[in-house]
MIDOSE-1310 file (N, C-alpha, C; in nm, 2 decimals, decimal comma, always signed):
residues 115
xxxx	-0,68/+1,02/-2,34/-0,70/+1,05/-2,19/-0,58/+1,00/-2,11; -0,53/+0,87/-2,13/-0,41/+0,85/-2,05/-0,28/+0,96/-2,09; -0,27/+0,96/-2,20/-0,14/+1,02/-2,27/-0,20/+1,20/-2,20; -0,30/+1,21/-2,15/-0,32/+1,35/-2,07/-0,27/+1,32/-1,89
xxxx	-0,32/+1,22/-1,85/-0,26/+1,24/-1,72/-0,11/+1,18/-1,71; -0,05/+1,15/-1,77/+0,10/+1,08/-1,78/+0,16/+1,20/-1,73; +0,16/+1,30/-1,68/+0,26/+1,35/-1,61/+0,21/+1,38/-1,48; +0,08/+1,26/-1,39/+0,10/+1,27/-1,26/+0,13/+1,17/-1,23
xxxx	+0,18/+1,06/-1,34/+0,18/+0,94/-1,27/+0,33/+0,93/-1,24; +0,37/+0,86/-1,08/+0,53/+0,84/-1,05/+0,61/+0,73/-1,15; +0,49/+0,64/-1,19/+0,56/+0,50/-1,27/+0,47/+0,46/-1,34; +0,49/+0,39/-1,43/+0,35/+0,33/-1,50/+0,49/+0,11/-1,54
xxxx	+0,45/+0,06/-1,43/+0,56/-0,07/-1,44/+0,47/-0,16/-1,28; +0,52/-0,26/-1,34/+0,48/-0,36/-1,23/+0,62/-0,39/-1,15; +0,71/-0,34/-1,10/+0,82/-0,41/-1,04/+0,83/-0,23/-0,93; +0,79/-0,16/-0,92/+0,83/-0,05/-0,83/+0,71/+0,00/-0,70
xxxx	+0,56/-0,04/-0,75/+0,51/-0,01/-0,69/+0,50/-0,03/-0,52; +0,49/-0,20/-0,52/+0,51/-0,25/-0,40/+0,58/-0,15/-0,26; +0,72/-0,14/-0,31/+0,81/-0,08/-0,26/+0,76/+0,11/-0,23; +0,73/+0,15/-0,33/+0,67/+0,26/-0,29/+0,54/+0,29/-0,29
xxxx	+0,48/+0,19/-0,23/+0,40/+0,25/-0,17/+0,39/+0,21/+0,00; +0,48/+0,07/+0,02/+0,52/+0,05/+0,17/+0,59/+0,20/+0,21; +0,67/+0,28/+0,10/+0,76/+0,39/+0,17/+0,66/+0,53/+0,23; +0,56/+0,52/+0,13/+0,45/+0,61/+0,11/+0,50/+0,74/+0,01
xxxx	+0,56/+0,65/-0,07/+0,61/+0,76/-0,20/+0,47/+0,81/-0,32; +0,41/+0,69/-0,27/+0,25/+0,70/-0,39/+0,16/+0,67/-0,29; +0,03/+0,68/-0,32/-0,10/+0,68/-0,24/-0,18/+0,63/-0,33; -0,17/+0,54/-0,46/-0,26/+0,54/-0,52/-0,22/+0,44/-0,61
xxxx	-0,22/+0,31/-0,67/-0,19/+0,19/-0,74/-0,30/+0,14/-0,81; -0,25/+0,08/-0,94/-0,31/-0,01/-1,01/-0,26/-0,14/-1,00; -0,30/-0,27/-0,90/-0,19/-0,38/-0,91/-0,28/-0,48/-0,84; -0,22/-0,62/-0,79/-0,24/-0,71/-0,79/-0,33/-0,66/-0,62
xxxx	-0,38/-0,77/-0,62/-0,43/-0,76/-0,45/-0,31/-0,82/-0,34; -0,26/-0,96/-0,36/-0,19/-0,99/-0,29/-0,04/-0,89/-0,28; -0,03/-0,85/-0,40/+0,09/-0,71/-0,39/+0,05/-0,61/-0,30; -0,07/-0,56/-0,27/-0,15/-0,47/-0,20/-0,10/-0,53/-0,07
xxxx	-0,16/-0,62/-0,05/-0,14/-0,67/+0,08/+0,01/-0,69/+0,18; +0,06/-0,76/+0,03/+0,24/-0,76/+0,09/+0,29/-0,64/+0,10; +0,22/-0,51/+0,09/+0,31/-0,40/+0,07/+0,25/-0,35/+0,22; +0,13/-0,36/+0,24/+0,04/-0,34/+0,40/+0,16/-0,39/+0,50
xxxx	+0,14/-0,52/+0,48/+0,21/-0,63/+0,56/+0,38/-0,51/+0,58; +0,44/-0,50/+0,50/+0,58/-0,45/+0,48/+0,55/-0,32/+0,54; +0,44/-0,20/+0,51/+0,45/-0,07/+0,60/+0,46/-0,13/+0,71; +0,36/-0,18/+0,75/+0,33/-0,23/+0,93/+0,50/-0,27/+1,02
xxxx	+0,54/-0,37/+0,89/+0,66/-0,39/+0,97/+0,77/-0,28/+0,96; +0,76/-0,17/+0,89/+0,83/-0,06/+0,90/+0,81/+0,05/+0,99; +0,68/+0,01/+1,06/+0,64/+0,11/+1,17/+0,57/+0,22/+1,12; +0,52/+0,21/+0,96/+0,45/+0,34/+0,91/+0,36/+0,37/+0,95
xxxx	+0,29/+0,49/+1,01/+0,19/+0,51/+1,06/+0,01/+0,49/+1,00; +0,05/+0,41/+0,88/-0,07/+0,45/+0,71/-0,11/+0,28/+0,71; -0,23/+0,25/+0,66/-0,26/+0,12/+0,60/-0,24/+0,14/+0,50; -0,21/+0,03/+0,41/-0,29/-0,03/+0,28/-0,40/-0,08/+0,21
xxxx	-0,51/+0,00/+0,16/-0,59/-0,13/+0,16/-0,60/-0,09/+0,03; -0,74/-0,21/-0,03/-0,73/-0,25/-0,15/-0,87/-0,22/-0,18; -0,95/-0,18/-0,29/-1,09/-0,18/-0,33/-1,11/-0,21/-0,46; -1,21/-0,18/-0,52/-1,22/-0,24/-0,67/-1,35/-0,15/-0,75
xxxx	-1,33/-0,10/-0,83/-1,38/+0,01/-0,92/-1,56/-0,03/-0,91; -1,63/+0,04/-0,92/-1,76/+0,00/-0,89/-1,80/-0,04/-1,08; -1,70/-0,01/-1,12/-1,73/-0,03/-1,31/-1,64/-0,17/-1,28; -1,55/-0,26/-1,22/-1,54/-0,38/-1,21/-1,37/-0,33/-1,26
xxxx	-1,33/-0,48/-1,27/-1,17/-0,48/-1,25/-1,14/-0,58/-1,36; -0,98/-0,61/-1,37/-0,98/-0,76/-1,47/-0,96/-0,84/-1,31; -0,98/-0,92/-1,37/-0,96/-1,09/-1,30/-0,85/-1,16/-1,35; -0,76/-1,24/-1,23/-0,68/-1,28/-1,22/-0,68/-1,38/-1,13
xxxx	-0,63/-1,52/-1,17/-0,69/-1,66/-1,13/-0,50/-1,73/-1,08; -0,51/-1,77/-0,99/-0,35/-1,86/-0,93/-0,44/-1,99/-0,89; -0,33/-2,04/-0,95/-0,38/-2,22/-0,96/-0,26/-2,29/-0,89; -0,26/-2,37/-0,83/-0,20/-2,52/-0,80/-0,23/-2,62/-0,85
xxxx	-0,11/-2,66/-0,93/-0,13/-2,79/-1,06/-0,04/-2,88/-1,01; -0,04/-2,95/-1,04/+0,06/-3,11/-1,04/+0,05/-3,16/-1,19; +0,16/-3,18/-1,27/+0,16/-3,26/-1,37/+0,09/-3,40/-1,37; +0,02/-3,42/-1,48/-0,04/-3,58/-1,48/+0,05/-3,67/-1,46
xxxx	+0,19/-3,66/-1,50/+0,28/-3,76/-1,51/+0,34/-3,79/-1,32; +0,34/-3,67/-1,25/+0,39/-3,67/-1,16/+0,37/-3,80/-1,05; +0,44/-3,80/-0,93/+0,48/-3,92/-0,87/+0,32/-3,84/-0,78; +0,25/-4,03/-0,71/+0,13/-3,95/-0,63/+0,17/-3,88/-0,52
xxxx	+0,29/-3,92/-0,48/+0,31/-3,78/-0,36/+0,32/-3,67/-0,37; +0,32/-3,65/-0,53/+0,25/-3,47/-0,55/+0,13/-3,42/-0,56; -0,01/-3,54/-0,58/-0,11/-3,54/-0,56/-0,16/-3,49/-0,42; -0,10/-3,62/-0,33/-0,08/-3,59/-0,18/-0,08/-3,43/-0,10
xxxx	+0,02/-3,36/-0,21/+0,07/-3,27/-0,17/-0,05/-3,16/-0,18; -0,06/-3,18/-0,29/-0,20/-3,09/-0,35/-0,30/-3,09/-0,27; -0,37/-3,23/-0,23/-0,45/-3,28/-0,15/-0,46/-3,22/-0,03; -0,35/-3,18/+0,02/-0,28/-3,17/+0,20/-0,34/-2,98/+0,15
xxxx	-0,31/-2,92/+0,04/-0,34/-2,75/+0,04/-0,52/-2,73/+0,00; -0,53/-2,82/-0,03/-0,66/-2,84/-0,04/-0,79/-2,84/+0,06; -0,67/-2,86/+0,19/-0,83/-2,86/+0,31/-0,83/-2,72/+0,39; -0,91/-2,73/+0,46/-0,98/-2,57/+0,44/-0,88/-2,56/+0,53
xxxx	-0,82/-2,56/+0,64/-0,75/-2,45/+0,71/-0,59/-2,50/+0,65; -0,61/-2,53/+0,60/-0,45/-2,50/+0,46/-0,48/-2,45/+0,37; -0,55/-2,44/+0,33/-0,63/-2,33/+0,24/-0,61/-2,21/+0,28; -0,69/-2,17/+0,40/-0,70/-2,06/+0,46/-0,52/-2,01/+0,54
xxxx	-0,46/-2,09/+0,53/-0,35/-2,02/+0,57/-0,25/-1,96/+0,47; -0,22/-2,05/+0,38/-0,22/-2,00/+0,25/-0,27/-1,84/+0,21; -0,46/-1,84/+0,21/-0,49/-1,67/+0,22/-0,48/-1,62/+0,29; -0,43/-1,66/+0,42/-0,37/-1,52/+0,56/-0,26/-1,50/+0,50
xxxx	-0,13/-1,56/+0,48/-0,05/-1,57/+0,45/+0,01/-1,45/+0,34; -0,06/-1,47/+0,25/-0,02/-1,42/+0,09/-0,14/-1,28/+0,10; -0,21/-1,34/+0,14/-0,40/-1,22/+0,08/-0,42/-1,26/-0,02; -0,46/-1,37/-0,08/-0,47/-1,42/-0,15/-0,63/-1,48/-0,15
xxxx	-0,73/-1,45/-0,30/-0,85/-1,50/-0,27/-0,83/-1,66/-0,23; -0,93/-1,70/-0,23/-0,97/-1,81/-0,17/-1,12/-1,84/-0,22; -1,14/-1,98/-0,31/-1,24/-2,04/-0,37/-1,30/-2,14/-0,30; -1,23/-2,19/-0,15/-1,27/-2,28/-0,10/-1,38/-2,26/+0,03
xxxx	-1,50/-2,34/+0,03/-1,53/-2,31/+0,09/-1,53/-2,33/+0,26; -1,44/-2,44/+0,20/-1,39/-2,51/+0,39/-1,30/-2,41/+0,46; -1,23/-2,32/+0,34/-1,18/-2,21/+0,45/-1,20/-2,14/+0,50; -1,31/-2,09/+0,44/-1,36/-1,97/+0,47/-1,39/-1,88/+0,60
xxxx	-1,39/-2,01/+0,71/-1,44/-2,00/+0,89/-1,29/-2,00/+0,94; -1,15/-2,04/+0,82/-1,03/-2,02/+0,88/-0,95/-1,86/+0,89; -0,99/-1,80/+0,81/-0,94/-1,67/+0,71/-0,97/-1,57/+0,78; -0,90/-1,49/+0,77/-0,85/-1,40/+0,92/-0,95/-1,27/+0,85
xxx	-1,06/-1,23/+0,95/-1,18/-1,15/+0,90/-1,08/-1,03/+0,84; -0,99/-0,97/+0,88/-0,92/-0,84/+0,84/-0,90/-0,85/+0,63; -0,90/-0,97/+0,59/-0,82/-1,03/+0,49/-1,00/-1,04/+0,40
């Protein structure tokens, strides 16, 4: 089945989409959400007349998890640091930021309803 539609697809690669679909060369992606988003973000600032948005197959998607770690060995003011992204409206700016999910629940009243 794939090797049948391979000649509508513009690219089958993780490094081109972004860019074409802020141009509006594709209408249609398989990719990350925060890529979705940064590409929204990039039409808008291009003045394209089109959103971006993102949905998710009613048969389900893979899952993809981004973490903020600090080494155990590390000095505590990298703890600190962790600590400081850790509260909810650094959390939540972080997900305005990027479009990025958000596990926290202190952010959740920070996070920009559009997102």
């Amino acid at each position: 089945m794939i090797k049948k539609a391979k000649p509508y697809w513009a690219a089958f690669n993780a490094s081109s989409y972004i860019k074409e679909l802020t141009a509006g060369n594709i209408w249609v992606a398989h990719g990350y959400s925060g890529d979705i988003f940064q590409a929204d973000v990039d039409a808008r600032l291009a003045g394209r007349k089109f959103r971006l948005l993102q949905g998710m197959p009613r048969e389900g998607a893979v899952i993809g998890v981004d973490n903020m770690v600090i080494d155990k060995s590390a000095p505590r003011l990298a703890l600190k640091f962790n600590e400081l992204h850790a509260r909810g409206r650094n959390s939540a700016d972080l997900t305005n930021l990027i479009g990025s999910g958000n596990p926290n629940a202190a952010a959740v009243k920070f996070i920009k309803p559009e997102i």
